[in-house]
N, C-alpha and C positions, 0 to 999 in steps of 0.2 A: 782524490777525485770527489767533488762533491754529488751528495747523491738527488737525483731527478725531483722529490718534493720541494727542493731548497728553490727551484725557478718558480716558482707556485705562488711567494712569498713577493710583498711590494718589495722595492730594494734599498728600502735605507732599512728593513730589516736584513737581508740578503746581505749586506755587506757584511753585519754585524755578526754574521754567524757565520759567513762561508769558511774562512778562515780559523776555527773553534771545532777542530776533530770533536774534542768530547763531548762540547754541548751539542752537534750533530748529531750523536749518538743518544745521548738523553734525548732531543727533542725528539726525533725519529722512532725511540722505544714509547717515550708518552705518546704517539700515533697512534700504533701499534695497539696499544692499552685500551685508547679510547675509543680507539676503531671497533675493537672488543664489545667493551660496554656498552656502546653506542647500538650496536647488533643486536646485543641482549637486550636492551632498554628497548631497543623500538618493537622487537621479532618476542620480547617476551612480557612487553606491557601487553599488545597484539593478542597473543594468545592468552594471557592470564587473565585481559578483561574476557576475551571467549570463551574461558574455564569458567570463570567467577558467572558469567549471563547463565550459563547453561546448567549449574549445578544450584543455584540459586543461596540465597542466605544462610540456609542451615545447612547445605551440604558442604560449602564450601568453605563454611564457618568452624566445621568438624577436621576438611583436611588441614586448613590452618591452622588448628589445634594443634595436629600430629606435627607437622613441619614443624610448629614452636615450641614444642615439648621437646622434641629429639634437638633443639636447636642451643638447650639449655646445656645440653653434654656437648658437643659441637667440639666447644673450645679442650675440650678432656681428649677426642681424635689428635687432632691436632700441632697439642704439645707446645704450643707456644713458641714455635720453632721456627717462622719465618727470617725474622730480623735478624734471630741468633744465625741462622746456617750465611744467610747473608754477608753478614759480618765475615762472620770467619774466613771464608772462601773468599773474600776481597784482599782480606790482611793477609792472610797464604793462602795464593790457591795451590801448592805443593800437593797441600794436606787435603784436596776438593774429595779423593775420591772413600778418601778413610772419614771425612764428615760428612760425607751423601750414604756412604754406607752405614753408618752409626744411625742416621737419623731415618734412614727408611726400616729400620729395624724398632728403634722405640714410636715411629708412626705405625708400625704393625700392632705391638703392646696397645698401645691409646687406642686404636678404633675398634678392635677385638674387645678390650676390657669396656670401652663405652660404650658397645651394643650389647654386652652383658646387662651391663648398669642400667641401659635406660630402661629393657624388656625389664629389668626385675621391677623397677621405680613404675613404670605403668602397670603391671599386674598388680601392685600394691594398691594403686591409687585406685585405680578403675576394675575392680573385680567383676564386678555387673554389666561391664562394657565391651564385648568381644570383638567390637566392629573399632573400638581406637584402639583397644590394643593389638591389634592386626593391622590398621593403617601406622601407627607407630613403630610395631617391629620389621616394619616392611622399608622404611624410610630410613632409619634407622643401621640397615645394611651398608647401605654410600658410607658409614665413618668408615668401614675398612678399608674401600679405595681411596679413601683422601691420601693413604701411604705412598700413592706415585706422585701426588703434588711439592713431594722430594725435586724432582726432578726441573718442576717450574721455580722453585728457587734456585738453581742452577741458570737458568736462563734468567734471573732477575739479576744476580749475580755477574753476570756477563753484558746484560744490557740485549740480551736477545729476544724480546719476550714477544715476538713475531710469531716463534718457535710455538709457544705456549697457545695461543689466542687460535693460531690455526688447528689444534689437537682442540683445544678444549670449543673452541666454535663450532666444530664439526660434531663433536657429538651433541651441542645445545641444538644447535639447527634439528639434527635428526630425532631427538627428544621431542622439540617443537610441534614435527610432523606428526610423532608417534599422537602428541596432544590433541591434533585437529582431528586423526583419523577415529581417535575414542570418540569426540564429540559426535563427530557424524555417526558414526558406530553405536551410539546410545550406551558409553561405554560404562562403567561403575564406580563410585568413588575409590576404590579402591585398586580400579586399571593405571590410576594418574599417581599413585605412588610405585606402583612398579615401573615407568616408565623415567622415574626418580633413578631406581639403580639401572636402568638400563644407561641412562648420560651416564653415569659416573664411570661406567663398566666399560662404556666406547670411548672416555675421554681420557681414563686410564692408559690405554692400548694405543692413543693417539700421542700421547706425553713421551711414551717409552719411547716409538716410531721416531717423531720428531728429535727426540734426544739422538739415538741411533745415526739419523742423518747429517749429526752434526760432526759427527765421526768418532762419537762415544757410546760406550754398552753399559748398561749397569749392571753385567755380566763382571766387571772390573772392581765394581765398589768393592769394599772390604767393611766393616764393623769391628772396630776396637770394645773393649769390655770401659776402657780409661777414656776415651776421644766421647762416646758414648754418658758417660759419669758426667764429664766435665760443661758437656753440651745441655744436659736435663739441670744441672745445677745454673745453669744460666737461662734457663728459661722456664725452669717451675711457678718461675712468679707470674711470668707471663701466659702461664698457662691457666693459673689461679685468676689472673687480670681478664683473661677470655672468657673463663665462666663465668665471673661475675658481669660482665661484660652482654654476655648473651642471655644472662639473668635477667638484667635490666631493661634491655632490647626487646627481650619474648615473653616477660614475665606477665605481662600487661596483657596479652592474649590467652596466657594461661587461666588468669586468675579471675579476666572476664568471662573465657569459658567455666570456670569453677561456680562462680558468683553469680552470671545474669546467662548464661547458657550458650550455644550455638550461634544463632540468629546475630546476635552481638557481636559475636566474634567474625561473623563474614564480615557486616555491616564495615566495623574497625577497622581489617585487616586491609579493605582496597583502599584505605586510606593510608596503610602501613604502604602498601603495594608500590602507590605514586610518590610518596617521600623517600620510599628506601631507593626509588628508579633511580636515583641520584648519588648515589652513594659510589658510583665508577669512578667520579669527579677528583674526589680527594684523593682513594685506594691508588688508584692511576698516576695521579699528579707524586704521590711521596715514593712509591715504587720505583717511578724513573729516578730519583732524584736524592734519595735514600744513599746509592753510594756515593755519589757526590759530597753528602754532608759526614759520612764518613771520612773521606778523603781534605773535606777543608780541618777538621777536628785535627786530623794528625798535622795539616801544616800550620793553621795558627787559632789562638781560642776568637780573635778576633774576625778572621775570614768566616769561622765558625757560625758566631753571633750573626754577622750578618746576612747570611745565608738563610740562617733560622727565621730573622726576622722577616725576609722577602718570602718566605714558604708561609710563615702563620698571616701576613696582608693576600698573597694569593687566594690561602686557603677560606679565609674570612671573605672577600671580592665574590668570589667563587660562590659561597653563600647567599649573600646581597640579592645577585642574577637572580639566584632560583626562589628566595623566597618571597619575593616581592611581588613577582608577576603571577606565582601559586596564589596567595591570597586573596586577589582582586580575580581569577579566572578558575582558583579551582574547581566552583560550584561546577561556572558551566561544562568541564572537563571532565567529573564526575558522572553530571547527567547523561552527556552526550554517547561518553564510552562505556558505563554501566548500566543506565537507565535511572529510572524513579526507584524501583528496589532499594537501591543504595547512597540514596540524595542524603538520605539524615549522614552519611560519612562527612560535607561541608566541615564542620564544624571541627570534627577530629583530625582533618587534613590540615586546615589552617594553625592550629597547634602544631603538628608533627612537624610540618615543613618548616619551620623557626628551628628549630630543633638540627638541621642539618648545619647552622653555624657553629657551634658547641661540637657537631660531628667530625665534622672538615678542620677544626683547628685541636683536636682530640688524637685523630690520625695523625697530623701532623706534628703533636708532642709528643706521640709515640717514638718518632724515630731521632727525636732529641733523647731520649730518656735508655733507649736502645743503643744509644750511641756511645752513653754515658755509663752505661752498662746499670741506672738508677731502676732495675727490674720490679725490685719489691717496692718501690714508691709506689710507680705505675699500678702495681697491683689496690695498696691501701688507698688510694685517691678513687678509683674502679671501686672499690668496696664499699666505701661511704657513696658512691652513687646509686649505684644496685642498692643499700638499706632503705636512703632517699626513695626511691620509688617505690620501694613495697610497701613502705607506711603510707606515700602520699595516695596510691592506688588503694589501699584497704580503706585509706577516708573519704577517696574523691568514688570510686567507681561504684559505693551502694548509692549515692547521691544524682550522680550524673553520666554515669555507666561506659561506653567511649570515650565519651569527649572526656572525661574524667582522666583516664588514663590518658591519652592522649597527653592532656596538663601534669601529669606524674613522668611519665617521660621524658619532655622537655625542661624540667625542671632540673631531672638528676641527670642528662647529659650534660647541659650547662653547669653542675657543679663538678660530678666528674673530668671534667675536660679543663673548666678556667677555674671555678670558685674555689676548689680542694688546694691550687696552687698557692694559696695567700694563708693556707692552713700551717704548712710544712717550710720552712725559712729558703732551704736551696732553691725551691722553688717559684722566691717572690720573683724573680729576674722574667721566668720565662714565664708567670702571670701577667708582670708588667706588659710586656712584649705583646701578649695574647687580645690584653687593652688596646693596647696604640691599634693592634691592627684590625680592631670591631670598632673603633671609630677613627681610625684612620685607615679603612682597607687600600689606596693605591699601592700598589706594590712594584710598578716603573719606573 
């Protein structure tokens, strides 16, 4: 039975798909995904430009501090663990409930040992600052509940992630709220980081719920000492890829807070704010589609390749859209939803938002390279990007202080993601590939 979206559609797509169970179900999970993000984007640009008016330059310049300090351990929660549990549970799902229990077990390890790590790394840093290192231990808290986002890799896994979007929507929503009622409330910078672990702590509870209704408990998992071992060995790289990763990403607010202060760092950060709004697009698009390229890999290298190639002209396409019409309109989007406070952000936005092509086809060689089980590559090509930036931000941000960083950014995405490829020989194919599809984006 086809399902009610698929009438929605003109019909010389309709035909092409009624007929295609599974791409049904990808397509209808990319809904799903984007219906998500789409939520977030509008319901949390919405409120974040209302955080950002109300807190002004430096207050809100200070919580993006915290957010990107604690963002740098991030990937240490986490574990590196999506693609791998993904996999797994595709290739046997026999084995689903002994790799959901191994991995919500070393996700307990990681967010416990990162909010160790990061309290100690800010008390070191900031001894004289009692007001970020309380907005930072406090933020900080959410790595321990990333350990139920177990469970939404189980739903990506299945192609369910309906399951997911309505647990974890529910608690952004009511976070949302929790946001407006501080504002009116004359709330404190430090109310809007506790209202950080409250999402995590309802979205938590919402994950299990959902899970539950599908007619499973995680009352069932089990954790092997061996399922466990064999799972961190496949994704320590990617766990190492994530840090540097979120190095590269947050380091650029860190070190303009270190360097040029507060103030700076608001200014930047909405300009971070409107680039990263975009960021649903790719995560979404490779999630659905992620098992699918698993699935051609086992039937042939040639189904493979092509598939890869239609995902990196998407992902590329996908870029084109958003960065084109940013550039020519970001000023006036800036003004209109920020005000004058944060107009000098122009200039850092129009840099940033280039920077999501490098993004969007980055994601997407993720799940080439995941597929490939190629972990430590991923990690070394991630590694020379994150250097890239920290040299290019120590030279560009005493000069030109945002906007600087902003050009140290986009520099080391674009090498991380395409440039590193032409470094490493396996990798010239899926450089090549990455070209044709930045100036060749159709992908029809």
């Amino acid at each position: 039975m086809n399902p009610s979206w698929l009438r929605l559609l003109p019909a010389f797509l309709r035909k092409r798909i009624e007929s295609r169970d599974y791409l049904q179900n990808v397509l209808g999970n990319m809904g799903w995904l984007f219906a998500d993000r789409i939520v977030r984007m509008g319901i949390g640009l919405l409120v974040g430009v209302w955080v950002a008016r109300y807190l002004g330059p430096e207050q809100f310049g200070l919580l993006s501090y915290a957010y990107a300090f604690v963002a740098l351990f991030s990937a240490l929660s986490t574990m590196g663990l999506d693609s791998i549990v993904v996999r797994e549970i595709v290739r046997d799902p026999s084995r689903e409930e002994e790799v959901l229990g191994s991995t919500f077990l070393l996700k307990v390890i990681g967010g416990v040992s990162s909010l160790c790590l990061v309290i100690g790394c800010i008390t070191f840093l900031r001894p004289p600052d009692p007001t970020t290192r309380l907005l930072v231990s406090i933020i900080a808290v959410g790595m321990v509940f990333q350990a139920f986002d177990t469970i939404d890799y189980w739903f990506q896994s299945q192609i369910l992630s309906k399951y997911a979007v309505y647990a974890k929507n529910t608690a952004f929503l009511i976070a949302s709220i929790g946001k407006v009622v501080l504002i009116l409330s004359k709330g404190s910078v430090l109310s809007f980081a506790v209202v950080g672990i409250v999402e995590s702590i309802i979205g938590s509870i919402g994950l299990v719920l959902a899970y539950k209704k599908t007619g499973h408990n995680i009352k069932n998992w089990r954790s092997r000492r061996a399922t466990a071992g064999s799972l961190f060995k496949d994704s320590w790289p990617l766990m190492l890829s994530g840090v540097m990763i979120m190095i590269y990403m947050r380091i650029d607010q860190v070190m303009l807070g270190m360097m040029v202060g507060s103030k700076e760092v608001g200014v930047y950060s909405v300009a971070v704010q409107l680039s990263e709004a975009w960021y649903f697009l790719p995560i979404s698009i490779v999630s659905s589609v992620y098992p699918s390229i698993i699935e051609a890999k086992k039937t042939s290298d040639s189904l493979f390749i092509e598939r890869l190639q239609k995902l990196y002209k998407l992902m590329s396409f996908t870029g084109y859209c958003i960065a084109i019409p940013v550039t020519f309109f970001g000023g006036y989007v800036l003004e209109i939803l920020y005000g004058k406070e944060y107009l000098a952000a122009k200039p850092m936005l129009i840099a940033l938002i280039w920077s999501i092509l490098f993004t969007n086809l980055g994601v997407a060689r993720s799940s080439f390279l995941a597929t490939m089980n190629w972990n430590k590559i991923h990690f070394f090509t991630v590694l020379g990007g994150c250097f890239l930036n920290i040299i290019i931000n120590i030279l560009l941000i005493p000069l030109y202080g945002g906007f600087g960083a902003a050009v140290a950014s986009c520099v080391s995405y674009w090498f991380a993601a395409h440039g590193a490829c032409f470094l490493y020989r396996p990798l010239f194919k899926t450089g090549s590939m990455m070209t044709k599809a930045l100036y060749n984006p159709r992908f029809w």
